[in-house]
LUMTIZA-750231 format. One line per field, with one value per residue (C-alpha): residue number from 1; residue in three letters; chain; y, x, z. Coordinates in Angstrom, 2 decimals, padded with zeros to 5 digits. Layout:
% residues N
i	NUM  ...
aa	ALA  ...
ch	A  ...
yy	Y  ...
xx	X  ...
zz	Z  ...
//
This chain:
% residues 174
i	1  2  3  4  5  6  7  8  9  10  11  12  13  14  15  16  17  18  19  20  21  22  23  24  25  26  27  28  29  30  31  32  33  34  35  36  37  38  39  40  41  42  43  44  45  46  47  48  49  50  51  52  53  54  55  56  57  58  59  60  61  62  63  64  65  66  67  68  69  70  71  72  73  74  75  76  77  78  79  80  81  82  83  84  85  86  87  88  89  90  91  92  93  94  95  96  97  98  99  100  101  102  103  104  105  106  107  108  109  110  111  112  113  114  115  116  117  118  119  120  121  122  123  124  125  126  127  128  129  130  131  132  133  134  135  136  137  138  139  140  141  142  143  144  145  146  147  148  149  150  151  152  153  154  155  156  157  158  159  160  161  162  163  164  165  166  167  168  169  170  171  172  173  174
aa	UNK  UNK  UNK  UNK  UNK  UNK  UNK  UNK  UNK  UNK  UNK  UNK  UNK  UNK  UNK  UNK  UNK  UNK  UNK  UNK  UNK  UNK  UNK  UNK  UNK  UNK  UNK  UNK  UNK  UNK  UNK  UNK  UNK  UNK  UNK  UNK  UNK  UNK  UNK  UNK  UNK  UNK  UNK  UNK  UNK  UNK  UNK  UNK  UNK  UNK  UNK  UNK  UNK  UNK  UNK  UNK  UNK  UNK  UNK  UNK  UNK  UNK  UNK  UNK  UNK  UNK  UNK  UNK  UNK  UNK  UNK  UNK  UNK  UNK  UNK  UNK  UNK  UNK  UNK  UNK  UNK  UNK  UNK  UNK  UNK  UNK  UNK  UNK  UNK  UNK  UNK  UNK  UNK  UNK  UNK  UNK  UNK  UNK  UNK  UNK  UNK  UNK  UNK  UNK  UNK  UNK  UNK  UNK  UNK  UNK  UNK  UNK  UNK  UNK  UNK  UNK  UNK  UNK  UNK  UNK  UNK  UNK  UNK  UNK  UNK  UNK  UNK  UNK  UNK  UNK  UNK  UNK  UNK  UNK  UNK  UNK  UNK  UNK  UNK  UNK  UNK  UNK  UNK  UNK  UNK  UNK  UNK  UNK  UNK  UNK  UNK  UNK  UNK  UNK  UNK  UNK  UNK  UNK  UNK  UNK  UNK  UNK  UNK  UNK  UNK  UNK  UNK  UNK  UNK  UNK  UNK  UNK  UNK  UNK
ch	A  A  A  A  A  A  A  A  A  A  A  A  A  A  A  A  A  A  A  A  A  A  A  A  A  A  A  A  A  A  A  A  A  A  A  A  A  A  A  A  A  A  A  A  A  A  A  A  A  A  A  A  A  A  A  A  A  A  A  A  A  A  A  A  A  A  A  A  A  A  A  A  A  A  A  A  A  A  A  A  A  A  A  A  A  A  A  A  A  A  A  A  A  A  A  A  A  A  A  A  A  A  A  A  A  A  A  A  A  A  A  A  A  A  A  A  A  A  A  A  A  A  A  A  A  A  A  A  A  A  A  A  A  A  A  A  A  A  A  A  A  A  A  A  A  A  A  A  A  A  A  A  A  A  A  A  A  A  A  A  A  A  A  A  A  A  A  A  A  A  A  A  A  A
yy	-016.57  -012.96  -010.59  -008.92  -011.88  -011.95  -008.35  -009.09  -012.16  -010.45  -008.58  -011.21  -013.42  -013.53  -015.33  -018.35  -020.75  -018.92  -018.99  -021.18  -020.62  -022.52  -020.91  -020.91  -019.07  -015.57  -012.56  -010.94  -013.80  -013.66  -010.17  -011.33  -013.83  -011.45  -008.29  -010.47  -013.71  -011.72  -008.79  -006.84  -003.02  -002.56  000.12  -002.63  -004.58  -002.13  -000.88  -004.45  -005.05  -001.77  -001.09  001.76  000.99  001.52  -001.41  -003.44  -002.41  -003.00  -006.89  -007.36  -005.80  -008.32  -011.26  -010.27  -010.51  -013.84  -015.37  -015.82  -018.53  -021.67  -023.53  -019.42  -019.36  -022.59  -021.64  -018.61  -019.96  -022.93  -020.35  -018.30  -021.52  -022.65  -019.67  -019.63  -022.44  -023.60  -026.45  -027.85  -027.43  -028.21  -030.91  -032.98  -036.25  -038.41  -037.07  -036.52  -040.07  -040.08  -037.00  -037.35  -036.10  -032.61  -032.70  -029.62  -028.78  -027.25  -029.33  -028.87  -027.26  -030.49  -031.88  -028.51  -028.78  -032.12  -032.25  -028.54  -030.22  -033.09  -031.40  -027.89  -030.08  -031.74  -028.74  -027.27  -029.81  -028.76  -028.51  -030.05  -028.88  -029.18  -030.70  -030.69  -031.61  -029.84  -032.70  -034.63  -035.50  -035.43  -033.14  -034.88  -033.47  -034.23  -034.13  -034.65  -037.88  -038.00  -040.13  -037.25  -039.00  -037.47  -038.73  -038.47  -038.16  -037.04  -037.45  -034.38  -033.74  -031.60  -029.38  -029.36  -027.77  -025.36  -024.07  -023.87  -021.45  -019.15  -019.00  -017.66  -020.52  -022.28  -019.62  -020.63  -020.75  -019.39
xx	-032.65  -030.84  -032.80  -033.64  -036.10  -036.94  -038.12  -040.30  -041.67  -043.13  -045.66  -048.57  -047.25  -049.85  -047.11  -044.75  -048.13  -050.65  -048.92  -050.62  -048.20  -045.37  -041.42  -040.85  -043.24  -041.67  -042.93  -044.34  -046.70  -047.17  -048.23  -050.51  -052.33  -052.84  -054.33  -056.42  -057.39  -057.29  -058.64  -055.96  -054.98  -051.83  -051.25  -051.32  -049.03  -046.83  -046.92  -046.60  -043.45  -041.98  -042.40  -044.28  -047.13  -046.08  -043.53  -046.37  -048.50  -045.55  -044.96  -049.24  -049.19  -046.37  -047.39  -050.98  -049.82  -047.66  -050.94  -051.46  -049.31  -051.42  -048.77  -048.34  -052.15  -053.14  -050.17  -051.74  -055.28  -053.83  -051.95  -054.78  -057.13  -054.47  -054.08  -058.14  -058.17  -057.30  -055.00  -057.40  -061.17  -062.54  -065.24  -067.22  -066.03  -067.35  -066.85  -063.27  -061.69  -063.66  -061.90  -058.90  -055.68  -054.70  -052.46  -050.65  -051.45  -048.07  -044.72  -043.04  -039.31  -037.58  -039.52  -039.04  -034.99  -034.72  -036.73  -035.31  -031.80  -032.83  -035.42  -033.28  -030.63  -032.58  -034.49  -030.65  -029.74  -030.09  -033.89  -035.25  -038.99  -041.08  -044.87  -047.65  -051.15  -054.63  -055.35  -052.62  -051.06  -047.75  -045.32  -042.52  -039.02  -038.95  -035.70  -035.46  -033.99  -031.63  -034.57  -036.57  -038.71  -039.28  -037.17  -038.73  -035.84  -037.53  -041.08  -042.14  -045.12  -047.51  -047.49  -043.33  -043.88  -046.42  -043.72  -041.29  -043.45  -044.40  -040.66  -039.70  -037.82  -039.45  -041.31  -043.70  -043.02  -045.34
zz	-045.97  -046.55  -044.51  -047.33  -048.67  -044.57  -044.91  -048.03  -046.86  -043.89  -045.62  -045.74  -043.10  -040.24  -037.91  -039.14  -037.33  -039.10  -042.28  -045.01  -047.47  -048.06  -047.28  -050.32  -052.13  -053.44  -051.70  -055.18  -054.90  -051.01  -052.26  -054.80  -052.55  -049.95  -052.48  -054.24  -052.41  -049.10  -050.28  -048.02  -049.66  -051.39  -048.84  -045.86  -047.61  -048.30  -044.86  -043.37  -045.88  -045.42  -049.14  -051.40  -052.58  -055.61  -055.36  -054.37  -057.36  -059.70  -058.70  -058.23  -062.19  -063.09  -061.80  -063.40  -066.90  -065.99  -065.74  -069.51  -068.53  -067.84  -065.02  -063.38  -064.02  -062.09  -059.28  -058.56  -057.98  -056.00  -053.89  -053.03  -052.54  -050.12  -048.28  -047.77  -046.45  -042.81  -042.37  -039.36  -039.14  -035.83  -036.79  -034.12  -033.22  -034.78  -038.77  -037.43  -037.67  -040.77  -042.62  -044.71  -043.48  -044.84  -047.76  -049.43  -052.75  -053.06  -052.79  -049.53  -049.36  -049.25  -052.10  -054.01  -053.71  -054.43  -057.43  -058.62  -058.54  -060.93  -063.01  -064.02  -064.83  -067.08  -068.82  -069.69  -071.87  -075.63  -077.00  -074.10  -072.57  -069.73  -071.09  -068.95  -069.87  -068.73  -066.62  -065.81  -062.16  -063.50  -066.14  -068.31  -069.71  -073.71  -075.34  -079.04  -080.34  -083.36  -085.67  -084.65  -081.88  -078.29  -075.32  -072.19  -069.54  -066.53  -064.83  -062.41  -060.26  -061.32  -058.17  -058.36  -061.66  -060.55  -058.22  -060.57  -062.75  -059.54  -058.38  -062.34  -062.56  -065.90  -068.47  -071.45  -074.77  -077.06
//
């Protein structure tokens, strides 16, 4: 990481422990999270980042109006769920053994890089899209066939798409 994206990353980080968010979540949406799932001023983040407030505004603004988007949409709200909630709850004893383990909604760097290797490569060949249904687990790359069918050539996770639409990576079409 240049220390450039350190800089920026450092404006809603609470300490690399207390962190919820994942590495490799932008800071515009680190930003986000914190002004509007943590309620925190645009002024505190600005003056934790090192920023204007302006700047701050600017990227809170942009990412707003990305939300039309339903995969930014349903990042965002995952995001800010995620960063509300801690990773351990102290429970008594016996519910603990009980509770199921704590799994990310988000997909974890590895994940992320692996998957971003196979699925990109996949989205640039010619006419091919990313489809992802309201309430499925899992998104599919569609390529056009010659007779005019769709090809699917690549299964994603949901979440691994989600990511891909909060790091700019994949837009929608409208």
């Amino acid at each position: 990481m240049t220390s450039a994206n350190a800089d920026r990353n450092r404006a809603t980080r609470r300490g690399p422990a207390a962190d919820p968010l994942p590495p490799w979540v932008p800071a515009d949406a680190r930003q986000y999270v914190a002004h509007t799932g943590d309620g925190q001023s645009m002024r505190a983040i600005a003056r934790a980042d090192g920023q204007a407030p302006s700047t701050i505004s600017r990227r809170v603004q942009a990412l707003e109006a990305k939300r039309d988007d339903p995969l930014v949409d349903e990042a965002l709200e995952v995001l800010t769920a995620h960063a509300a909630t801690p990773e351990t709850v102290c429970r008594p004893k016996e519910t603990r053994s009980m509770s199921a383990p704590f799994r990310s909604p988000m997909a974890d760097d590895t994940t992320l890089d692996r998957e971003a290797r196979r699925i990109l490569r996949r989205l640039c060949e010619t006419d091919a899209v990313l489809a992802v249904a309201q309430d499925m687990d899992k998104a599919v790359v569609l390529r056009p066939a010659p007779d005019g069918t769709q090809t699917r050539t690549a299964v994603v996770d949901r979440k691994v798409a989600l990511a891909f639409a909060v790091k700019d990576w994949i837009t929608c079409l409208k």
